[in-house]
N, C-alpha and C positions, 0 to 999 in steps of 0.2 A: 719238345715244345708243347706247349698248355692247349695251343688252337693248330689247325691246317692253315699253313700258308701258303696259297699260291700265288703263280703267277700269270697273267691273265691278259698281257699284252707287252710289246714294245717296238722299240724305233731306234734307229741307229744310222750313222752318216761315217765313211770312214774313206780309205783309198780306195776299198770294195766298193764304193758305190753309194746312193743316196737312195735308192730305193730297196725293198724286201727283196725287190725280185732278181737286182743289181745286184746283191751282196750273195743271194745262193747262188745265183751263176758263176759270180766268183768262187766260191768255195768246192763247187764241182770242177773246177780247174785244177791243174798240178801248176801253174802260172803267179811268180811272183808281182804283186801288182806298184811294188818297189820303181820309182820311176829317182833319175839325176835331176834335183831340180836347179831352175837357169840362173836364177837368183843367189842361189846358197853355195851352188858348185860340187853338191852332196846329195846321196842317195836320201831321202826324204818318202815317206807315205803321205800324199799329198786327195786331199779330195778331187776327183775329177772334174769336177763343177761345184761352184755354187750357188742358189736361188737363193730368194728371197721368203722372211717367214709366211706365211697365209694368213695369220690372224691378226688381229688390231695394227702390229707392228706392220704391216705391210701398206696400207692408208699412211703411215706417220712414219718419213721418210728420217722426221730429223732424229726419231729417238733410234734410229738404225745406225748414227755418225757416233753414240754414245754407249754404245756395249760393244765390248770386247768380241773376238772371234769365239771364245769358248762359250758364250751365251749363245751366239749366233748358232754354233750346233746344235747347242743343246736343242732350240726351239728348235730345227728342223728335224731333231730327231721325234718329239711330239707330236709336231706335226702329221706325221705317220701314222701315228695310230687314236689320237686323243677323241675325232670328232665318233670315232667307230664306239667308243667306253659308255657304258651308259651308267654312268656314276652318278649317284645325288651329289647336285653341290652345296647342298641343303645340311650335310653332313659334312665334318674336318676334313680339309684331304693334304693331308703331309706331305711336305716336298725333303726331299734329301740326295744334291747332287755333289758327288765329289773331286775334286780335283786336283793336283799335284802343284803346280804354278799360277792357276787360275787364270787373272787377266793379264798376261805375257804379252802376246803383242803392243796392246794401250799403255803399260806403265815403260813397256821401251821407247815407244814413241814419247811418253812424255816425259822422262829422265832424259833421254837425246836432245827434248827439246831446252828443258833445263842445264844441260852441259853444256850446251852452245850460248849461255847467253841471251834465250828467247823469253817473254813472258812466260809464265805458267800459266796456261789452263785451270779455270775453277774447278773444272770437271775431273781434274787430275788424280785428286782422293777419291771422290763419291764413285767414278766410275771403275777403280780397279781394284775395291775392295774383292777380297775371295766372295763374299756371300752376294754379290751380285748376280751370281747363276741362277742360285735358288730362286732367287729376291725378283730377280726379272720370272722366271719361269712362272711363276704364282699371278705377277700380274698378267703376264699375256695370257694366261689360262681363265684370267678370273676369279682365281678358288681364293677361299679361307682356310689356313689352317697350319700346324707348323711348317716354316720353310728355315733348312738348314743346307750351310755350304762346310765343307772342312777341307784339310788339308790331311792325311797320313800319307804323301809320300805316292806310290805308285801302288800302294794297296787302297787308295783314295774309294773306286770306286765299289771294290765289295765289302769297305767299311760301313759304306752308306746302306747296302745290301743290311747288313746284323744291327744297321739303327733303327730304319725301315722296322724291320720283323719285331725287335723290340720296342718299338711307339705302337705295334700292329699288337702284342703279345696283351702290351698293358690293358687296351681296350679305348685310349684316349681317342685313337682312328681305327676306322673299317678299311678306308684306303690309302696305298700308299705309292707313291712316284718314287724312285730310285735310280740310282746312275752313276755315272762319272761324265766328264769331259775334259778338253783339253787341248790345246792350241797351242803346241810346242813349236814350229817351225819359223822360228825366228832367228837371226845371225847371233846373237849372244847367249841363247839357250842351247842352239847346235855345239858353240864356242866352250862350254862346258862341258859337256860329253864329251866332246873331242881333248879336254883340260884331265880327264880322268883315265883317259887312253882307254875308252871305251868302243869310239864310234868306228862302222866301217870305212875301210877304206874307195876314195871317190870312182877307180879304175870299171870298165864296164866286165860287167860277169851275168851271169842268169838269175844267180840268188845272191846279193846283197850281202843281206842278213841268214847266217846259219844256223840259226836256234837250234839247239838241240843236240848239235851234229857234234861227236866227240872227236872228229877228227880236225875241225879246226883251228888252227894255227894260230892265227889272231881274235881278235874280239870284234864281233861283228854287228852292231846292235844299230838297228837304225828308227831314228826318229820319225811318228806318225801320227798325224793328228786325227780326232775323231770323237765322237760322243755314243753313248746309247742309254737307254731312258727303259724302266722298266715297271710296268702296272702291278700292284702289289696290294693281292685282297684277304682279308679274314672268311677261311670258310667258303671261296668260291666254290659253282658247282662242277664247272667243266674246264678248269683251268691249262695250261698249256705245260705246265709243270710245280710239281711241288717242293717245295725249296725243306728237306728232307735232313740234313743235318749243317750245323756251321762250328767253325773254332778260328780263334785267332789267340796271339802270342806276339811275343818282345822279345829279340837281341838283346843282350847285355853291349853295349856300345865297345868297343873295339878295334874300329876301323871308320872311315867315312863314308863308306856303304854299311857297315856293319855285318854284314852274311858272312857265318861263320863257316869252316870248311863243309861241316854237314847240316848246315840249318838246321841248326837245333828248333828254332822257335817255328818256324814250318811244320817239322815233325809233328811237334806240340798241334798244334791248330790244326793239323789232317788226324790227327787223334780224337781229338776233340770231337771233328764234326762226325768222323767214324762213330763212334762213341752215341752223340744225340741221334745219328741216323740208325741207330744197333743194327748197325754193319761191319763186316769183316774184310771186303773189299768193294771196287765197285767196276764199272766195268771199262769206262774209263776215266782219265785225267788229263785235262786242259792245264800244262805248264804255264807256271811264269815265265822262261827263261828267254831272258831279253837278246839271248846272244851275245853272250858275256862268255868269256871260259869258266874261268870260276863262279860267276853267279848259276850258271844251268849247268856245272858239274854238283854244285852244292845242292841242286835238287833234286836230280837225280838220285844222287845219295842217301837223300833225304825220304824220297819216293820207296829205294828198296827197304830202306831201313825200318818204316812204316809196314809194309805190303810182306816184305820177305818173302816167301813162293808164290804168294797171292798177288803179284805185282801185276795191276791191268794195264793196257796197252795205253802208251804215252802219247801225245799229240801237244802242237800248239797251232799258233797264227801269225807271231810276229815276225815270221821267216815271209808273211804273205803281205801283211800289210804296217809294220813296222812299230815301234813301241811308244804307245801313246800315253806313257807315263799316267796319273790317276786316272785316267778312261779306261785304261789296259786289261784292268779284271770287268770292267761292263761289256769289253767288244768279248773278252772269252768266253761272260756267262751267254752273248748273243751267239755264239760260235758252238756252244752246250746245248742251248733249243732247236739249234739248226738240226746237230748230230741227232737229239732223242725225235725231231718231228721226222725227218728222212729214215732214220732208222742204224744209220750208219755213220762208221766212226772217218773222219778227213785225215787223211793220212799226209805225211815230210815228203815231195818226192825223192828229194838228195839223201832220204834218211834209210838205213835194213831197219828197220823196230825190232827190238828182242822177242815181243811176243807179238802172235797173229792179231790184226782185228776180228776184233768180238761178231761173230755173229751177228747178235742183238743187241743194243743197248737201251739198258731203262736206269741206269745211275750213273750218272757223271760228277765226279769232283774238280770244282776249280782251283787252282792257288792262285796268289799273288802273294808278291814280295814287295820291299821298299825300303831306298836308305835311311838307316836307323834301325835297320831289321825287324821291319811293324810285316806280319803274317797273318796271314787270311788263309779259309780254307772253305767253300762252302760245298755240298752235295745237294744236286738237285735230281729228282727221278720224276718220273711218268707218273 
């Protein structure tokens, strides 16, 4: 990369908790925070609470009735850290949040409301475009400056990660907001997962979901909803991490998920970012693997294929708090600053790991995956 990129602050709301302090205490646990929920009659990573944003939008109750739940995260994951930034607003500040289904909840309410024979809602278009994340996030911030929303799928949010860096690379901003979010926990979103013979089954167990774990039998993936938001500056001085290599890559279409037996286009993308990071290995890797058989054998595969004797020790989250489809790579880069600030790597408890935890760690790689087989790969270090 041309400039240092770091990163310099974030915020995130998930099953783990709504607060910084909520979400490490979770990750010091071997506890899945996977709860049945009553409504859906399915394992679900559901937020434990939720408030109300702090800024503008908290005085103006009615523009609260008119964004989607995935907006509604996002700002509370801001909320966290935005008042602490001492950012000119005097200067562009980029927004770029990404997301896999965007506004889910609101266009099912108002497609249910349209099946049934009800008026339509004016609101019904303006409020559920995808780029209403961005698009709200900028106004209740105030700023100027690019705001984008996208879609790639469940690599949604460390796309937004390699857009960020490059609006950050060109020079057009100094700072930049990044992310994902995502508000999956709806009966026709579950109803799909479940259409692809993907999702856990409902029965009570300890762990849910078993990422990772080769001994599983079925496909265990379960649905969680969540956001996280990430500060992102040219050249900071003391930043909390440097975002040190990235790659991304495309499936050849193939299938309806696309992931071929060895992820090939993964391979690619943890190449790559190996590669800009001129690195050999790193010390660890935050999986995709949603708890699919085949999608988290295909990375693994993938993983040694890459690494070959230098394979670092493997870890995920989605066995903890469940697959938050285009959020999924922001809660794992959140789940990456945790490992490099403590020092330490978060281990499967259901899991043996092939290889020891590192000692020390100062380079983690993220992945994500997504149907269509869109591949992210990013490294970030101390």
């Amino acid at each position: 990369m041309n400039h240092k990129i770091g990163i310099t602050a974030w915020g995130s709301v998930s099953a783990l908790g709504i607060s910084r302090e909520a979400v490490q205490a979770a990750y010091r646990t071997d506890r899945s925070f996977l709860q049945i929920d009553a409504s859906l009659g399915d394992w679900t990573g559901r937020l434990p609470e939720t408030t109300v944003p702090r800024g503008s939008l908290a005085t103006r109750p009615r523009f609260l009735d008119q964004i989607d739940r995935s907006v509604l995260l996002t700002l509370l994951a801001v909320d966290q850290f935005w008042e602490k930034l001492a950012w000119s607003q005097e200067i562009p500040i980029g927004i770029n949040i990404g997301s896999s289904r965007g506004a889910t909840g609101l266009w099912e309410h108002y497609f249910r409301e349209y099946a049934d024979g009800e008026g339509l809602s004016p609101l019904s278009s303006p409020t559920t475009t995808l780029g209403n994340i961005s698009s709200w996030l900028g106004a209740y911030l105030q700023v100027d400056g690019p705001s984008i929303s996208h879609s790639v799928t469940c690599s949604s949010g460390l796309q937004s990660l390699l857009n960020a860096v490059a609006w950050l690379e060109s020079g057009r901003c100094r700072y930049f907001l990044a992310g994902g979010s995502e508000a999956p926990l709806t009966d026709f979103t579950v109803a799909q997962m479940k259409a692809l013979r993907i999702y856990a089954h409902p029965e009570p167990t300890e762990f849910p979901c078993r990422s990772l774990d080769p001994e599983a039998r079925t496909n265990t993936m379960v649905l969680g909803e969540g956001a996280a938001v990430f500060a992102l500056e040219t050249e900071p001085q003391a930043p909390l991490a440097w975002i040190a290599g990235m790659g991304s890559a495309q499936e050849v279409p193939t299938s309806p998920t696309s992931v071929s037996k060895d992820a090939g286009a993964l391979q690619r993308a943890m190449r790559q970012a190996l590669r800009e990071a001129e690195l050999e290995t790193v010390d660890a890797v935050i999986c995709h693997a949603p708890g699919t058989r085949k999608g988290d054998a295909a990375e693994v595969t993938a993983v040694r294929s890459v690494f070959g004797g230098r394979e670092p020790f493997l870890t995920g989250n989605k066995w903890k708090l469940g697959h938050s489809l285009g959020a999924s790579g922001a809660l794992s880069l959140e789940m990456a600053l945790l490992m490099l600030q403590e020092d330490t790597a978060y281990t499967i408890p259901y899991m043996q790991p092939d290889s020891a935890p590192p000692d020390s760690i100062r380079t983690i790689m993220i992945n994500a995956m997504g149907f269509g087989g869109n591949a992210v790969s990013v490294i970030i270090r101390r």
